[in-house]
C-alpha positions as CSV (number, residue, x, y, z in Angstrom):
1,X,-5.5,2.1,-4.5
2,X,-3.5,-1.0,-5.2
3,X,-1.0,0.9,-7.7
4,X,-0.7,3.7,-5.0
5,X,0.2,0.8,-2.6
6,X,2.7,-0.3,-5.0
7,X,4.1,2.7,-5.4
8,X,4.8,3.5,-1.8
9,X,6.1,0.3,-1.0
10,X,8.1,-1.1,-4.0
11,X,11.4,0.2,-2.6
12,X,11.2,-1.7,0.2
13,X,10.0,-4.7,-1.9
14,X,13.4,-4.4,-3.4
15,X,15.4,-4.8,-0.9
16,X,13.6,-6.3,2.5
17,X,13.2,-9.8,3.0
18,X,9.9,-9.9,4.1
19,X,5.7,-10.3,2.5
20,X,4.4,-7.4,2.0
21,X,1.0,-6.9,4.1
22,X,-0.7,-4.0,2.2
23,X,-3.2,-2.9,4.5
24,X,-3.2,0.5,4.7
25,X,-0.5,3.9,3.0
26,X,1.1,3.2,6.3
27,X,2.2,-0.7,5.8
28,X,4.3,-2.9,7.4
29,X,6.5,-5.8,6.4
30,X,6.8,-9.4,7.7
31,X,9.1,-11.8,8.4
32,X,8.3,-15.3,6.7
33,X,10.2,-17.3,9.9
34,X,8.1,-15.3,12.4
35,X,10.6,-12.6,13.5
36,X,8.3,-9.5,13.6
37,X,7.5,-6.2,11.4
38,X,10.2,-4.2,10.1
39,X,9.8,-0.4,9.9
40,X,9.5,1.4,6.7
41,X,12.0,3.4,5.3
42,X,12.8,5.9,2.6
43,X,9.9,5.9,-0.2
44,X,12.4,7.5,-2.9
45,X,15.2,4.8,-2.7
46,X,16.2,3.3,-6.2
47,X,15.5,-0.3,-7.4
48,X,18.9,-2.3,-7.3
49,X,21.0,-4.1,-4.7
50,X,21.5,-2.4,-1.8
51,X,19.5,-1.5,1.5
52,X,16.7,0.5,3.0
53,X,15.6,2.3,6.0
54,X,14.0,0.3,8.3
55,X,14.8,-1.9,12.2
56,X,14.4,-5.4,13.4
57,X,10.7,-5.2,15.1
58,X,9.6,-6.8,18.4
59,X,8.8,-10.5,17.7
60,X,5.6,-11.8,16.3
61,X,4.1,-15.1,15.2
62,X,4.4,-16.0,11.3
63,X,2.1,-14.9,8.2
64,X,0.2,-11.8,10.8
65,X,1.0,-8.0,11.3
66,X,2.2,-6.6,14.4
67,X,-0.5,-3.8,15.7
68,X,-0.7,-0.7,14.8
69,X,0.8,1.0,17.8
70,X,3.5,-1.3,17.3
71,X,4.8,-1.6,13.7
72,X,8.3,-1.4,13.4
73,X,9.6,-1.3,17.0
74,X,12.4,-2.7,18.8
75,X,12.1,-3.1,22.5
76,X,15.7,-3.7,23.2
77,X,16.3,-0.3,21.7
78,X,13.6,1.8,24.0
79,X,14.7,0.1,27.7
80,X,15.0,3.7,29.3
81,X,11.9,5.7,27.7
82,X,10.0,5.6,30.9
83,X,6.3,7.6,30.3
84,X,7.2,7.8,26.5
85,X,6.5,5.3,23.8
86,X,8.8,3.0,21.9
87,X,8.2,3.6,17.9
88,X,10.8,2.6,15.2
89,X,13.7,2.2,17.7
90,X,12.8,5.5,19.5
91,X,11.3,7.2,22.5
92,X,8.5,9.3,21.3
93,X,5.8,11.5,22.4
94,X,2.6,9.9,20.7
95,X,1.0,12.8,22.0
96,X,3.3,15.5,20.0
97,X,4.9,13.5,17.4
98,X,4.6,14.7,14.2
99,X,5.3,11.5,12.6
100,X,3.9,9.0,15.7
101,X,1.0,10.7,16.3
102,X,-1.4,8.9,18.6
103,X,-0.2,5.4,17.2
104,X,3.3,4.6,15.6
105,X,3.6,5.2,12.4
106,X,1.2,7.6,11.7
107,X,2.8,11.2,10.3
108,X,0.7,14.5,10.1
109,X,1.1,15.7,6.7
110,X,3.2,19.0,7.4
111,X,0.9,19.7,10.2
112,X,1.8,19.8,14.1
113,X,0.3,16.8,17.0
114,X,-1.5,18.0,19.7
115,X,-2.8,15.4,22.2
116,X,-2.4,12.4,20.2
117,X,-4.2,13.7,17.0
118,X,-3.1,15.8,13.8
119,X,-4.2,19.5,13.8
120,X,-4.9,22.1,11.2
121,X,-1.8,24.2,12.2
122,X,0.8,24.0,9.7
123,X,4.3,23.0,11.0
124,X,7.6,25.1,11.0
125,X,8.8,24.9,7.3
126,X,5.2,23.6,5.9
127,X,2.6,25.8,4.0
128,X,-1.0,25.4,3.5
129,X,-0.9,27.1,-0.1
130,X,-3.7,25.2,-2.1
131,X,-6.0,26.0,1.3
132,X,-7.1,21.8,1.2
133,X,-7.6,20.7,4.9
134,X,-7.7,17.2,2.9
135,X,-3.7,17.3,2.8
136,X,-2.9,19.5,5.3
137,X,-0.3,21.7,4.9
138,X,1.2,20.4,1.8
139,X,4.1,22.5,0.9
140,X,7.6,21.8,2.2
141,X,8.9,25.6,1.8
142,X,12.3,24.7,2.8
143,X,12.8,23.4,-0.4
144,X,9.6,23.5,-2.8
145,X,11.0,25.4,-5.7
146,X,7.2,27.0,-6.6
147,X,6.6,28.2,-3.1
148,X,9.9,28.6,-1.8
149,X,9.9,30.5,2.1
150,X,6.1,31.8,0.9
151,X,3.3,30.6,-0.9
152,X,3.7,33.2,-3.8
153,X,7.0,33.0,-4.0
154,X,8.2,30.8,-6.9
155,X,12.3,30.2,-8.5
156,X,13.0,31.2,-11.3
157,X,13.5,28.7,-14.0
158,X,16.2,26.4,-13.5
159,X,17.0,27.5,-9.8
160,X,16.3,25.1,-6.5
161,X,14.8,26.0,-3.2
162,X,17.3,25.8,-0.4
163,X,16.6,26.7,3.4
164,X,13.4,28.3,2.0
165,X,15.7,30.9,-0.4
166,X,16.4,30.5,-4.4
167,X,19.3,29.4,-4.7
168,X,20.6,29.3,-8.5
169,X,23.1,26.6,-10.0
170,X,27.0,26.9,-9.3
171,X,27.9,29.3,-11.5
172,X,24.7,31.0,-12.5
173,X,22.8,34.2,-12.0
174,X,19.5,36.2,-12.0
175,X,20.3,39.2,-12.6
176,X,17.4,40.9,-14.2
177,X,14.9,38.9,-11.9
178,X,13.0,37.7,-14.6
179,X,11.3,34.3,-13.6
180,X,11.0,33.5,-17.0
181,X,14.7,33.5,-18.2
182,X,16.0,31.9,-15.0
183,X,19.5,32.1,-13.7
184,X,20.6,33.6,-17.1
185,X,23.9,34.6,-16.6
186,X,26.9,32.6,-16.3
187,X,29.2,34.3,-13.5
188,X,31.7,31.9,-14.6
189,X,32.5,33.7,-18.1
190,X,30.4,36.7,-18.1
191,X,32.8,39.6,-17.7
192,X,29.8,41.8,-17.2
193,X,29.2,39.9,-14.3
194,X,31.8,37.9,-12.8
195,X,31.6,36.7,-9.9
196,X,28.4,38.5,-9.1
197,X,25.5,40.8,-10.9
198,X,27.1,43.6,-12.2
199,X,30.8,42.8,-11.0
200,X,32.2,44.0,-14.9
201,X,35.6,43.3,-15.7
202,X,38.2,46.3,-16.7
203,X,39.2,46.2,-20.3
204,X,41.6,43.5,-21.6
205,X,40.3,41.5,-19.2
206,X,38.7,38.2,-18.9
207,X,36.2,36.2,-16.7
208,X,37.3,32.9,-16.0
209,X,36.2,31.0,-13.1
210,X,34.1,34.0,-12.1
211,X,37.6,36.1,-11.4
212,X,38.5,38.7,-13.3
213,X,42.1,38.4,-15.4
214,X,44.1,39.9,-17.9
215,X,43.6,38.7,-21.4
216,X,46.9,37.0,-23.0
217,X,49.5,39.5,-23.7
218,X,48.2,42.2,-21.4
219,X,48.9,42.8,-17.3
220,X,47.1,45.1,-14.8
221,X,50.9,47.4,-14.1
222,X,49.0,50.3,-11.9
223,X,46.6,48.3,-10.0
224,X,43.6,50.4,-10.8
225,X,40.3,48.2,-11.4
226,X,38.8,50.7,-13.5
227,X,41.6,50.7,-16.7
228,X,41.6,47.0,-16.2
229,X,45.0,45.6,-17.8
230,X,46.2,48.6,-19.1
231,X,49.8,47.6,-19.9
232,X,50.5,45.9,-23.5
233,X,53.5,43.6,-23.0
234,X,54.2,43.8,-26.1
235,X,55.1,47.1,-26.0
236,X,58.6,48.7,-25.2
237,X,57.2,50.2,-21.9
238,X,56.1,47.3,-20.6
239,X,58.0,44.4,-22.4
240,X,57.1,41.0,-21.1
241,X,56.0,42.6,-18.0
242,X,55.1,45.3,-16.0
243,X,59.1,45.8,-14.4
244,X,60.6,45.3,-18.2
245,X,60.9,49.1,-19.8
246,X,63.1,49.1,-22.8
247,X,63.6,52.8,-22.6
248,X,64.0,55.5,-25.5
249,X,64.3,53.8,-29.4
250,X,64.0,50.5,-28.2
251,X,62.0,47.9,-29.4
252,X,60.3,44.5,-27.8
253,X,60.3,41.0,-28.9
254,X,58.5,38.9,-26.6
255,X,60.5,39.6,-23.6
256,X,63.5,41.2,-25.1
257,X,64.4,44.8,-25.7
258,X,66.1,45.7,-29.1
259,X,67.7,49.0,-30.9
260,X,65.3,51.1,-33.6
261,X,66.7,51.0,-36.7
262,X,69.6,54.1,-36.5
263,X,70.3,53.6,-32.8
264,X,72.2,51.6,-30.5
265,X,72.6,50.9,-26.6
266,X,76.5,51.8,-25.2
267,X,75.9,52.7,-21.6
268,X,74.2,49.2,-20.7
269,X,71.0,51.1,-19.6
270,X,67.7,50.8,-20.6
271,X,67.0,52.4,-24.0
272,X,69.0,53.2,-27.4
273,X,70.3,56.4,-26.2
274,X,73.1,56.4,-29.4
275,X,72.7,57.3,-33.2
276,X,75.0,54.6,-35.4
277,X,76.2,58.7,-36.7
278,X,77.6,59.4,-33.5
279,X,81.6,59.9,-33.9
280,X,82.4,58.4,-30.7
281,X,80.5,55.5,-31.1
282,X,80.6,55.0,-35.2
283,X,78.5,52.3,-36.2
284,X,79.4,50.6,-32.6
285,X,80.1,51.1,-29.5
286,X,83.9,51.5,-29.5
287,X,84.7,53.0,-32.8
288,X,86.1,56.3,-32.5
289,X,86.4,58.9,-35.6
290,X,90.0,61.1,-35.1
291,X,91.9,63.4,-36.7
292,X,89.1,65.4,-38.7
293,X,87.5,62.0,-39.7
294,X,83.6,62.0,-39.7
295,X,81.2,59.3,-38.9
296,X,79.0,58.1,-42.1
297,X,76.7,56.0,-39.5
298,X,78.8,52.7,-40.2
299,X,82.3,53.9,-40.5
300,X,84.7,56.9,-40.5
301,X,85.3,58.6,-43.2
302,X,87.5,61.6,-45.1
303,X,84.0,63.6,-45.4
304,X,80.3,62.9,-45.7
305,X,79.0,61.2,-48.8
306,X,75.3,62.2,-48.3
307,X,73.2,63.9,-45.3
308,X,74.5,66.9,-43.6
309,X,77.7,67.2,-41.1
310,X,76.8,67.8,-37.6
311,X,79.6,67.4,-35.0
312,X,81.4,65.2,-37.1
313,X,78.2,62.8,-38.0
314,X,77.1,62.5,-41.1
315,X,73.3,62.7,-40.3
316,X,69.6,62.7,-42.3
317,X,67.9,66.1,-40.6
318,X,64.9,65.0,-42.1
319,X,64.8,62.1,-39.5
320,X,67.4,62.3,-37.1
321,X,66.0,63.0,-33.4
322,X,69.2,64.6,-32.4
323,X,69.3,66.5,-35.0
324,X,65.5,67.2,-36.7
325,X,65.6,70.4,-39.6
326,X,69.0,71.3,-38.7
327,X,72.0,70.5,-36.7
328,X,71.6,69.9,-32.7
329,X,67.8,70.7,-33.1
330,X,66.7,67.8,-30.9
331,X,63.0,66.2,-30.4
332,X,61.5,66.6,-26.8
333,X,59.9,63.4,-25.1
334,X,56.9,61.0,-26.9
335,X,58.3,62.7,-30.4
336,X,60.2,61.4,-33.4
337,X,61.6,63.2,-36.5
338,X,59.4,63.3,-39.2
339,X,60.3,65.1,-42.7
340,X,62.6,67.5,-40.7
341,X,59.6,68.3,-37.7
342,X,59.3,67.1,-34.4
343,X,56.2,65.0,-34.4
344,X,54.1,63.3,-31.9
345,X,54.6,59.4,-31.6
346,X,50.9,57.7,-31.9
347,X,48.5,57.9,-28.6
348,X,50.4,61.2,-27.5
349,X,49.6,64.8,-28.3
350,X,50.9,68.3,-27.4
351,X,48.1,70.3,-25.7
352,X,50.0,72.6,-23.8
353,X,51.5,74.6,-27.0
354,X,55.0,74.8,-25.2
355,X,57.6,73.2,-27.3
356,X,60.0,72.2,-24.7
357,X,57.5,69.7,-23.3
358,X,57.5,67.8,-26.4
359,X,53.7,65.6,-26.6
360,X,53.0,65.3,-22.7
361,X,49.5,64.0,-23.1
362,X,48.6,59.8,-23.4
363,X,45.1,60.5,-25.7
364,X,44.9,56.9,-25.3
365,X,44.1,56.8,-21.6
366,X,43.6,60.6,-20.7
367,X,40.2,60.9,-20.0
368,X,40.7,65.1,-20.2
369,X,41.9,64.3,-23.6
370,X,40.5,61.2,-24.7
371,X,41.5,60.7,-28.2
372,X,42.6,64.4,-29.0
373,X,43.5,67.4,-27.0
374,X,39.8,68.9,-27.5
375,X,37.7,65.9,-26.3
376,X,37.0,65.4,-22.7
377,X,35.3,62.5,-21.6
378,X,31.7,62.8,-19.4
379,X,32.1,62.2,-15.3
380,X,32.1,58.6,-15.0
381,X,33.7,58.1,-18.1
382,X,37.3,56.3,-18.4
383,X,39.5,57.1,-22.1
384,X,40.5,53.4,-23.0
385,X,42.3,53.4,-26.3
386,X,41.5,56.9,-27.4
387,X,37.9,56.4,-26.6
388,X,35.2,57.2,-23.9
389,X,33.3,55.0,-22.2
390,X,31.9,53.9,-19.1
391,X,33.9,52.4,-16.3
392,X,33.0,49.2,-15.1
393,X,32.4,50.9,-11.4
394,X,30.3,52.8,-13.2
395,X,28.8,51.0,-16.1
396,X,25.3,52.8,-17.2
397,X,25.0,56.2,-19.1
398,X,22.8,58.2,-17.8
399,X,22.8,60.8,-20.4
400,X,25.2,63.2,-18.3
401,X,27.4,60.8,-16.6
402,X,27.6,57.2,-16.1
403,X,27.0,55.8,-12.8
404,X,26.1,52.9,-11.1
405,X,22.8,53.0,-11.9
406,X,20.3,55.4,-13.4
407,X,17.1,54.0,-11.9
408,X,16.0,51.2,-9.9
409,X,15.5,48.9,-12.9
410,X,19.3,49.4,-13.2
411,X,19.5,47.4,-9.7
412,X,17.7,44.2,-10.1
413,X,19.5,41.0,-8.1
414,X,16.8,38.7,-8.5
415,X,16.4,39.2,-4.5
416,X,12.6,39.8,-3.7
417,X,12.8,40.8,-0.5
418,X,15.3,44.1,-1.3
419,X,13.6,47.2,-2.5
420,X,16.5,47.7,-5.2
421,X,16.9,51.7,-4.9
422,X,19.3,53.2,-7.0
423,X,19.9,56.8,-4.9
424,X,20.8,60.2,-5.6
425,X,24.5,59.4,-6.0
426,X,24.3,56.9,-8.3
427,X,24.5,54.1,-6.1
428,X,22.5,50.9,-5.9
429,X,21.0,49.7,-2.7
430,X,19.9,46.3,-2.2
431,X,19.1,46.8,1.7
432,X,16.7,49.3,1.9
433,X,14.0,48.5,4.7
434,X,16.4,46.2,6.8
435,X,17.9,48.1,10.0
436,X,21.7,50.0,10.2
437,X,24.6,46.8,10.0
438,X,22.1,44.4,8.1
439,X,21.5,43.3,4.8
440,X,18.4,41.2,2.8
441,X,18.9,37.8,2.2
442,X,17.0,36.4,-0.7
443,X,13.6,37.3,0.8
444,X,14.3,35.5,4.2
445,X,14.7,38.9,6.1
446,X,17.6,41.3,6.6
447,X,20.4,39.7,8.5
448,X,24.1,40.2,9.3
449,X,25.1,38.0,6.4
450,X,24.0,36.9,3.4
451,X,27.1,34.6,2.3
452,X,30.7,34.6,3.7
453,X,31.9,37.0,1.3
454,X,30.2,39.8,3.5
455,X,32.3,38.4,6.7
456,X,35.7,39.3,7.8
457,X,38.9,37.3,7.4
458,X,38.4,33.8,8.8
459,X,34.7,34.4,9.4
460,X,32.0,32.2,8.0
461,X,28.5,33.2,7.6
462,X,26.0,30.9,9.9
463,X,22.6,31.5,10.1
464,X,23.0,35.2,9.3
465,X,25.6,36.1,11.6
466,X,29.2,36.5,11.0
467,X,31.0,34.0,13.4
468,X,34.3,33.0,13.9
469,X,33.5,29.2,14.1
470,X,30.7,27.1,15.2
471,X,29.9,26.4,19.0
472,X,29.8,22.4,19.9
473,X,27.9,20.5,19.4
474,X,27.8,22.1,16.2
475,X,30.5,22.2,13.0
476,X,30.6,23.7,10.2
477,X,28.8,22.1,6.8
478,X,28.6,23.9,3.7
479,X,29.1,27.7,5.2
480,X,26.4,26.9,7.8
481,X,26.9,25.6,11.4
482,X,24.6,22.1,12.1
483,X,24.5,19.4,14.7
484,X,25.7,16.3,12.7
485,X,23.7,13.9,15.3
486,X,20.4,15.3,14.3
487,X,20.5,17.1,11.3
488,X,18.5,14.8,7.9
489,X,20.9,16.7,5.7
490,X,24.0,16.0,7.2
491,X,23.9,13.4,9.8
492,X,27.1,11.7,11.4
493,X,29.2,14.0,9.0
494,X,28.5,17.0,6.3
495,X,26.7,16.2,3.6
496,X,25.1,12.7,4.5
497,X,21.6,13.0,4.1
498,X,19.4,10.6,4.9
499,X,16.7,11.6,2.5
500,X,13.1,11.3,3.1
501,X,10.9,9.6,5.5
502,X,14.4,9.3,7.8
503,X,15.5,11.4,11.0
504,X,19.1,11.6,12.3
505,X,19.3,10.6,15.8
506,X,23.2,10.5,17.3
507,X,24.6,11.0,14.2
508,X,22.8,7.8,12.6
509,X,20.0,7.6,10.1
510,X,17.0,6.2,11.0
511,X,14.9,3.5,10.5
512,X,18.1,2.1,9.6
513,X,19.5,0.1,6.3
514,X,18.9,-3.9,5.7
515,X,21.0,-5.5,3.6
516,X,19.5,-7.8,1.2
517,X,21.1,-10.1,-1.7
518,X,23.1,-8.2,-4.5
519,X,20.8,-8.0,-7.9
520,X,22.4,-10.0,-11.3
521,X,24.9,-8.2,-12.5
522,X,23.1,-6.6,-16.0
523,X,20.8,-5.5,-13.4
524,X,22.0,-1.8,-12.2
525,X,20.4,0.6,-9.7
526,X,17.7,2.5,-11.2
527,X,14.8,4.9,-10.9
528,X,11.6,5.2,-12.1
529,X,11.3,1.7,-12.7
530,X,7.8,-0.1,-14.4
531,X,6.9,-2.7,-11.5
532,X,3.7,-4.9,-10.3
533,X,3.6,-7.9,-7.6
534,X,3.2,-10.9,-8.9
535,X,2.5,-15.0,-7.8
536,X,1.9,-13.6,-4.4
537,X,5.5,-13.6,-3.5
538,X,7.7,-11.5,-5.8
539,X,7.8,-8.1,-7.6
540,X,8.5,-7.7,-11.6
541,X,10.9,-4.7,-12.2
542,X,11.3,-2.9,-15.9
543,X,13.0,-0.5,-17.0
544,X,14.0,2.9,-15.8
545,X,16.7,5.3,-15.7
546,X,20.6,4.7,-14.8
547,X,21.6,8.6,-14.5
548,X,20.3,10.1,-17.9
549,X,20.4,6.2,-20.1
550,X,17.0,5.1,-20.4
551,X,17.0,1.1,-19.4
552,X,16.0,-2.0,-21.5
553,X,16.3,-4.8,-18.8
554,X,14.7,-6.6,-15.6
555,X,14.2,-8.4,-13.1
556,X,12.2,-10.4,-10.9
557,X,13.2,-10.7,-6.8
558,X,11.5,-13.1,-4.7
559,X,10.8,-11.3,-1.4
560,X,10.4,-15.1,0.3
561,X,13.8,-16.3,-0.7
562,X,15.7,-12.8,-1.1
563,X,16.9,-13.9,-4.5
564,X,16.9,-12.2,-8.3
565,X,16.1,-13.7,-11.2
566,X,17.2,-12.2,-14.7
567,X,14.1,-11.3,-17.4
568,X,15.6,-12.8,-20.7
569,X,15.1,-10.2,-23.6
570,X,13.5,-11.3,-27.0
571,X,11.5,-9.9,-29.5
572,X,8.5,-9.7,-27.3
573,X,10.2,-7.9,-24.3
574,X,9.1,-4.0,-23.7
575,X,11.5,-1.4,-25.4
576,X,14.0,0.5,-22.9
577,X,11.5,3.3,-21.4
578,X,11.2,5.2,-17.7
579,X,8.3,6.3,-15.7
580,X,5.8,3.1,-17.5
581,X,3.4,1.8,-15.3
582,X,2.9,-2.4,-15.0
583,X,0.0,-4.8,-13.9
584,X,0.2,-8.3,-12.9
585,X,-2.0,-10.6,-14.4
């Protein structure tokens, strides 16, 4: 029983000025000059300088205990209660209060207060779940990460209980709701799922900060999620970016347009729409071959010293666009001149048959001819360079088609409380069972909302319900609405949370601090410290944790004189360690 004692009282050891009286789990601290009990405060506070919960009490005569339906109050503070009772600083019911029940200081453990005595009815928030009337209802479901909103109910690995719901890290996911593998998915980098289960990124895209993007050196031109980023910017269509097209027998180079080999650009418009052979334009744009002179593709000339003469250009019919297999026999569009025959440039085919049309088909993005003119891809299906495959609105094959899903398994959020059907169309459904205009919110029940990204513009989800802000005396704290002057978690202002053992009241945390004398300076804050009260008066401290470091140092404080005194290290002192136990002699 003594090292329980200790254990429940060595924060305040730390850093009260006062002998502790260890009488009962519910103990009280006094004042050495005869100024009264002071309240306890929170059990989980670290060893170090600092202060903890806790108000000046009513006054009181030296070396004694103030009585038990007194510890810890402060008359001054309770002049208006009238019929109530004054405990800790507060008007309170002692017939109702959960944590003055009966006398001050004595808390039901997660049970409710009727008539000044601790029932067997669990409290809102509390569970019963090892069925022990010894400990009442033990289980905070709130936030116990094994029975979190329901006895059965326990996180999966690595996830917390928040507001009763599993709540996985920033940034991570359970998407196959195994409990075993935890929040296994990173939404952060996952382009399968960024963002959220199942959200898969287009191709050429990457997830960074759970957003889809486009990978270096590719852009989403046509704004279709499906194709992803579709446009290569390093190619002449799309040089640079999506608005720079180089035109016809142009090349790109970074985000500049050049001339194919043979060609050249005189009109100042997109493209190479000139041979070097032209006459007009002989070798450049202003050279001009008269008077029966012909063009040799550099100069003019008396007649043509290779190739064939066509309109006064000397020009190679086996390669020539304007003039492919014979003179003025010109390619038609996505084609080039190869050994005299109009042939399809890479990614396009003719399907049609009709010459004219030159090769009208992309295989490289067609999904009716994906990859050839024959090869259609299944419904579902996108054609992403030349090949078929499932678009990431529709990411499973179901034999047939690909679809959202194929079967429920297909549909798993990690959710409990949704029934995960994946219906005739294809389609998952996360809210079957909840009502028209609801959806299911990690086993809590179907609601409005489940997060803000299911509200409109400028709405934030509170509670379930989509509002447009939060009604006074309320404000808005991490996406819910909460009163800041009685809320643990956020009391005076979002995310102060007075911790356990502590209540809010008017936006201040109660009992309240009491500053005692700062420790030596090798002598950080710490948890999980090795401790035991020693020559009546003080507490030995050793050890612990400073964040994840364990410690190798200590410290004695004198609760008397509310002064620290260094532990010297030497061959005989303990090794750094965390969680030890210690025992005065």
């Amino acid at each position: 029983m003594l090292m329980r004692l200790l254990t429940l009282c060595l924060p305040f050891l730390l850093f009260v000025a006062g002998c502790p009286q260890l009488t009962s789990d519910d103990f009280e601290l006094v004042d050495p000059a005869g100024n009264g009990g002071v309240g306890g405060g929170n059990p989980d506070a670290s060893a170090g300088s600092g202060g903890v919960g806790g108000s000046a009490g009513s006054a009181g005569t030296s070396g004694s205990s103030g009585s038990g339906n007194d510890a810890g109050t402060d008359a001054a503070a309770c002049t208006e209660c009238g019929a109530e009772d004054c405990c800790d600083g507060q008007c309170v019911n002692r017939e109702s209060s959960t944590r003055h029940c009966g006398v001050c200081g004595n808390g039901c453990p997660g049970t409710t207060c009727s008539g000044g005595s601790c029932t067997s009815t669990c409290a809102q928030g509390f569970l019963d779940c090892d069925q022990n009337i010894v400990n009442g209802c033990e289980v905070n479901a709130a936030m116990d990460p094994m029975h979190c909103g329901n006895c059965d109910i326990a996180c999966p690995q690595d996830s917390t209980c928040v507001g009763g719901a599993c709540m996985c890290p920033e940034g991570a996911l359970d998407c196959d709701g195994e409990p075993t593998n935890g929040c296994e998915i990173s939404s952060d980098s996952d382009p399968l799922n960024c963002g959220g289960c199942g959200r898969s990124c287009g191709p050429n895209q990457v997830c960074q900060g759970g957003l889809c993007s486009c990978a270096d050196g590719y852009a989403d031109c046509d704004s279709t999620m499906d194709n992803g980023c579709e446009a290569d910017l390093s190619a002449p269509a799309t040089c640079g970016s999506c608005a720079n097209d180089c035109g016809v027998h142009a090349t790109c180079a970074g985000t500049s347009c050049g001339c194919q080999a043979g060609y050249q650009d005189c009109d100042g418009s997109p493209g190479c729409e000139l041979e070097l052979s032209d006459a007009l334009h002989c070798g450049n744009c202003t050279t001009q071959c008269t008077g029966g002179m012909v063009c040799d593709g550099t100069s003019c000339a008396a007649s043509c010293s290779s190739g064939t003469l066509c309109d006064q250009s000397c020009v190679d019919t086996l390669t020539s666009s304007a003039h492919c297999g014979g003179c003025n026999q010109a390619v038609g569009a996505n084609q080039h001149c190869e050994a005299g025959t109009p042939t399809c440039d890479s990614g396009f085919a003719d399907c049609n048959g009709q010459p004219g049309d030159g090769c009208e088909i992309n295989t490289t993005n067609d999904a009716g001819h994906c990859g050839g003119c024959t090869t259609t891809c299944k419904p579902g299906a996108q054609c992403t360079g030349s090949s078929c495959g499932c678009a990431p609105s529709t990411p499973k094959d179901c034999g047939s088609e690909c679809r959202e899903c194929c079967g429920a398994s297909d549909c798993s959020d990690g959710d409990p409380c949704t029934d995960n059907v994946c219906n005739g169309q294809g389609q998952c459904d996360f809210s079957a069972g909840c009502g028209s205009g609801t959806l299911c919110c990690s086993g809590n029940g179907c609601f409005e909302c489940c997060d803000n990204s299911q509200c409109g513009s400028g709405q934030t989800c509170s509670g379930g319900q989509c509002v447009n802000g939060c009604t006074s005396p309320q404000v808005l704290c991490g996406g819910s609405c909460v009163n800041t002057q009685t809320d643990p978690n956020n009391c005076g202002g979002c995310g102060v949370a007075c911790g356990n053992g502590r209540s809010c009241t008017s936006g201040q945390c109660t009992p309240r601090w009491v500053t005692i004398a700062a420790a030596p300076g090798a002598f950080v804050a710490r948890t999980n410290p090795a401790y035991t009260a020693i020559n009546g008066n003080q507490v030995f401290i050793w050890g612990g944790s400073s964040g994840q470091t364990a410690l190798r140092t200590g410290a004695i404080y004198d609760v008397s004189t509310n002064t620290w005194t260094s532990v010297a290290q030497d061959s005989h002192t303990p090794s750094a360690r965390e969680g030890a136990r210690a025992r005065g002699s």
